[in-house]
N, C-alpha and C positions, 0 to 999 in steps of 0.2 A: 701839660698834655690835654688837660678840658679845655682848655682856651683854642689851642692848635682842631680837636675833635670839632668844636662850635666852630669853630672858622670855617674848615670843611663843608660840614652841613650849610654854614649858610651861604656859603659858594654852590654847593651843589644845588642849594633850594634856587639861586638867581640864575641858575644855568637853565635849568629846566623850567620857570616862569618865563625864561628868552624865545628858550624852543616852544612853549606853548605859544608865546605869542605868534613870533616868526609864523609856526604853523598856522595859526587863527587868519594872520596878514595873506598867507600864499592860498588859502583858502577864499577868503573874500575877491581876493584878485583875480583867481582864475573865477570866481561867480560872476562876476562883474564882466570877464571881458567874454563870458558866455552868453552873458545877456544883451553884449554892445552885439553880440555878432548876430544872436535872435531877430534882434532892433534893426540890424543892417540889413539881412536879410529880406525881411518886410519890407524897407523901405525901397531896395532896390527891383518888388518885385509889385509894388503895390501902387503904382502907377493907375491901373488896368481895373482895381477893386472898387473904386468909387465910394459907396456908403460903405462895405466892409473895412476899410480899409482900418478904422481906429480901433473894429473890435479886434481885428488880425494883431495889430499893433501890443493893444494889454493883453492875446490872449498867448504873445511870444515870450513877454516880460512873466506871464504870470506860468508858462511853461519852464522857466528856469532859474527864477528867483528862490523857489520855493526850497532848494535844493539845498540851499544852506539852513533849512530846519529838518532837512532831513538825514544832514552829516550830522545834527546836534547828538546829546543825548538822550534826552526825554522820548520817551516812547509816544507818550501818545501825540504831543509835538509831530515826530518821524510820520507816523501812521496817516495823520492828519496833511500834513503835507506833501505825505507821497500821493493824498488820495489825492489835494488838490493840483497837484504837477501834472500826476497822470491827466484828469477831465480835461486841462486845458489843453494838452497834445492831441487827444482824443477829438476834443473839439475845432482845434487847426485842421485837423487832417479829414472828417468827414463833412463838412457844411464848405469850409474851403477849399480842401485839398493842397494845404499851402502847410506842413509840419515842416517846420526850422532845423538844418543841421542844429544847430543848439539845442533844441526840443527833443531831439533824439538824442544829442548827447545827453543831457539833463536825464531821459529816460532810463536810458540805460543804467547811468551813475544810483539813478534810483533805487532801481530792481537789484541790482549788486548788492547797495547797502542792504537793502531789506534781508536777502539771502545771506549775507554777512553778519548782522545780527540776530537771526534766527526769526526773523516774521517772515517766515518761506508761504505760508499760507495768503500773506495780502499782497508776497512777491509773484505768485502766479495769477493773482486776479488780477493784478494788474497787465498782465501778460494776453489775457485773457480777452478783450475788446480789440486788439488789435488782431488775434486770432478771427474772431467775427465778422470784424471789417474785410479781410481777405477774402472769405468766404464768400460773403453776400453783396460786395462793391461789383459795380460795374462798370465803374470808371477804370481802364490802365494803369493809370499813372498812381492814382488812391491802392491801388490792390497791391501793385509793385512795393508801395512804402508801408503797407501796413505787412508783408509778408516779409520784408526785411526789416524794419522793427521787430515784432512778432519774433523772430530767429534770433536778431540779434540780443533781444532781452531773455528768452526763454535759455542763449549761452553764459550771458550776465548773471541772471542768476541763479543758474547752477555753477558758476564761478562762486559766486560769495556764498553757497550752502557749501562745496567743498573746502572753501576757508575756513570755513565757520568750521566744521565736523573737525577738519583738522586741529586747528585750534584747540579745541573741547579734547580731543584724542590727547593732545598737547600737554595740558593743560594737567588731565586725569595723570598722563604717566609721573609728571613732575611732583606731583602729590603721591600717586602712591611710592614714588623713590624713595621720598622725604620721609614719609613710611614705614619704609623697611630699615632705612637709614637707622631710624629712629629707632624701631623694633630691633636691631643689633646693637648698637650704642646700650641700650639699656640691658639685652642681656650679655654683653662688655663688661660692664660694671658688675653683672651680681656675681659673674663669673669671678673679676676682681676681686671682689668683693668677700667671694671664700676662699682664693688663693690666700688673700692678707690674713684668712683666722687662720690657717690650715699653718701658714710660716708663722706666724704669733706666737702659735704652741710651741712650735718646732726652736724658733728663738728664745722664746722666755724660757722653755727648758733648757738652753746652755747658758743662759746668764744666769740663773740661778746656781748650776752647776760652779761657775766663776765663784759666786759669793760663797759659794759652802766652802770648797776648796781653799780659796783666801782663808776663812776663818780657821777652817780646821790646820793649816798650817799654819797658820799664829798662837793655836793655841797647843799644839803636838808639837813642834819642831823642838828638840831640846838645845838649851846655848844659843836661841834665837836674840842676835843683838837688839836693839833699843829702836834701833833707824829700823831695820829689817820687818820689825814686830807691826812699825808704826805705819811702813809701805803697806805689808797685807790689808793691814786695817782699812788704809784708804781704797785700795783694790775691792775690797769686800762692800765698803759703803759708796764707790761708784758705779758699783754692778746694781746695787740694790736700787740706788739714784734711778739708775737707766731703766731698771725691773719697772721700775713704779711709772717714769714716764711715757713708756713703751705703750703700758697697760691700761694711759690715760687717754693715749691720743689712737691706741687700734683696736682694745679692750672693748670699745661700742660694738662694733663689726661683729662681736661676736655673740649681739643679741639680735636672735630670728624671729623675722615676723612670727613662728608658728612658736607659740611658748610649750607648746607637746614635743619642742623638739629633746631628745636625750642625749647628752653628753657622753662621749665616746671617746677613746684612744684614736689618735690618728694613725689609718689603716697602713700598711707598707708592704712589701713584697711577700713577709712572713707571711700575710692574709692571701695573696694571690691566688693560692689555690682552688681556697673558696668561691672565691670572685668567678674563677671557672666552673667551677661545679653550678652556680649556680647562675651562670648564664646557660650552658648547658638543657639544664634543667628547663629554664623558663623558655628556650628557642626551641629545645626539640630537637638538637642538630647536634652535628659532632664537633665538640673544643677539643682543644689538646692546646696544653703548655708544655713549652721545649726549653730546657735549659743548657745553656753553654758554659763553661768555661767556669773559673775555681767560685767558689760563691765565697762572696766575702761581706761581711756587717759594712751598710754604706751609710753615710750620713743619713738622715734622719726626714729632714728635706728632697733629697732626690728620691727617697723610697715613696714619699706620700706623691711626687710630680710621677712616678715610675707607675706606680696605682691607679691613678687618676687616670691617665692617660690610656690604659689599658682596659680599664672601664668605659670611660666614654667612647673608646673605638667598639667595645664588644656593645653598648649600645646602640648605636649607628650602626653597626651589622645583624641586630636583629629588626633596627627599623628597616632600613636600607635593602639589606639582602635575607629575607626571612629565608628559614630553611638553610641555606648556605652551612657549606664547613667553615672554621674557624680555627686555625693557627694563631696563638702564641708565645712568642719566642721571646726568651729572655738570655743576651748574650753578654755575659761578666769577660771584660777587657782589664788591663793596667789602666787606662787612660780614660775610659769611658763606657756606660751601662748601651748596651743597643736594645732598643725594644723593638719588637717588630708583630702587628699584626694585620694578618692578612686572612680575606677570605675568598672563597671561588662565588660569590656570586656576581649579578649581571655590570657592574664597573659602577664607575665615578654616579651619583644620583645627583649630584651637585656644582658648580662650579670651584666649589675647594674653599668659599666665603660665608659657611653656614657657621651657626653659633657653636657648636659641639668642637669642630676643627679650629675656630678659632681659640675657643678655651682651652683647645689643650697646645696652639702653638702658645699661648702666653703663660701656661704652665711652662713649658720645654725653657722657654725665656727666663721665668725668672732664677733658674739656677745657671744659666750659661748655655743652656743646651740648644739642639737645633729640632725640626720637626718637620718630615718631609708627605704631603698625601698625594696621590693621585692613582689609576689604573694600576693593579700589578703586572708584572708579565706573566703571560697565556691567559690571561683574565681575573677579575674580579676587582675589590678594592684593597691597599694597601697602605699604612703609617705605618711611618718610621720615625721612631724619634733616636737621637744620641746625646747621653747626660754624661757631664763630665764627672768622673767619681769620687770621692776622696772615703777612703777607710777612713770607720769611726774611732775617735782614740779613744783607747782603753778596752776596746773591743777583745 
């Protein structure tokens, strides 16, 4: 599997050294046949220039050359040879009157990048001399090409500032996803994290339950045979087995960062009341708990998932919906517990992806059950969850 993982990567690393090349090769190419067409240009027009004619010559080559230090990385490289791009176009165009389609291409590519990397500020001075020249040229022909240059680079580069902002806009959202991502992910886990102490109790008190039992009827049963005697035994010492492993591997979980924290019974529907009373109390608002249907001793686990759940909703309706009334309903089925609360205030504050909702769909989970949120009807917020029940034995 490492060998295959390294293969990979070093496939992927030569793939991508190809494409940098390729790109590096398609770059010098197009610089190159920008400069043959600068060079062409000249030649075809330079007939007529006499002594100008070889500084026209370097100052077309030195109008588009430069272009490939300004695609580099290096900053001050860029800045440096945008400055010298620019002068030589500048200087084709006002002492000659002879700026190169190249020269102007060359320009513009310029001022792009500059706005594309965020040196918007040496993008508009460069923008800036060809502005002037319109102004104060009296030549036609000079005025025309400096007024479309001018135009054409001051859309170039607000082309590459709106890349660029984009980009950055881009760039911020994908970071703070990663983010929030994260910020859920982690309270996932803590959430996890006390569902596994809250079942831990709930387990290790029936396998205890197992080993007592075991024992005590090995040692009560009267006329218990030999075989019979020796089953319990080992019933009573694989429970203990399991007691003790259980306690190795989730028994950590159940130490809190806060060591002031108190050890408690885990809460169940008996407490419920209270739990209302003192939301009540803390909101200011009217609760009511409704009960349905025969009330029966339910396992031990769905009561602490039954609680929870009933709690973090009445949470979320005092952050959510302050003031608001609050309904909750507790309806005892043969097949399954319904909880239901609901309150009239203003709806959904959420997309249904916040921490609170999701801790209590992974409560509703881990006994089987299901857990429903969104708007109620006529208004406000509404969870539903449905636990599958099983009567406690010996209840």
């Amino acid at each position: 599997m490492g060998d295959r993982s390294a293969g990979v990567r070093a496939v992927t690393s030569r793939w991508r050294t190809a494409e940098a090349a390729t790109r590096a090769l398609v770059v010098r190419v197009a610089l190159g046949a920008l400069g043959v067409l600068a060079v062409s240009e000249v030649l075809v027009r330079g007939t007529d220039l006499a002594g100008g004619f070889a500084a026209l010559l370097l100052l077309s080559l030195s109008s588009t050359l430069p272009l490939a230090f300004v695609l580099g990385t290096e900053r001050l490289a860029r800045s440096c040879a945008a400055l010298a791009l620019s002068a030589s176009c500048v200087l084709s165009l006002v002492p000659f009157g002879e700026l190169t389609a190249g020269g102007i291409v060359a320009q513009l590519v310029c001022v792009y990048v500059l706005g594309r990397t965020g040196a918007t500020r040496l993008g508009g001075l460069l923008v800036l001399p060809y502005v002037v020249i319109a102004l104060g040229s009296r030549e036609g022909p000079t005025r025309i090409v400096a007024v479309l240059v001018a135009t054409l680079a001051s859309a170039a580069a607000a082309t590459g500032i709106a890349h660029q902002v984009r980009s950055t806009a881009l760039a911020h959202s994908v970071t703070e996803q990663a983010f929030a991502d994260t910020l859920l992910e982690h309270a996932a886990r803590g959430e996890r994290a006390r569902i596994a102490r809250e079942l831990h109790d709930v387990v290790a008190h029936h396998i205890s339950m197992i080993a007592v039992q075991a024992e005590t009827a090995r040692l009560t049963t009267p006329g218990l045979p030999a075989e019979g005697a020796t089953r319990l035994l080992a019933i009573g010492d694989t429970a203990r087995t399991a007691l003790t492993e259980m306690r190795r591997l989730l028994g950590v979980l159940r130490e809190d960062a806060d060591t002031g924290v108190q050890r408690r019974p885990q809460p169940g529907l008996g407490q419920l009341m209270e739990l209302v009373d003192a939301s009540r109390d803390a909101a200011g608002s009217r609760t009511r708990l409704i009960v349905s249907g025969p009330i029966t001793p339910l396992d031990p686990g769905i009561e602490v998932t039954a609680y929870r759940i009933v709690q973090e909703a009445l949470t979320n309706a005092r952050r959510h919906a302050p003031g608001a009334a609050v309904d909750v309903e507790l309806r005892y089925g043969d097949e399954d517990l319904a909880v239901r609360v609901r309150d009239n205030g203003p709806g959904p504050a959420t997309d249904g992806t916040g921490h609170g909702l999701l801790g209590m769909r992974e409560r509703a989970a881990t006994v089987g059950g299901t857990l429903l949120t969104g708007p109620a009807p006529g208004g406000g917020f509404l969870v539903e969850a449905r636990l599958p029940v099983k009567p406690e034995e010996g209840a």
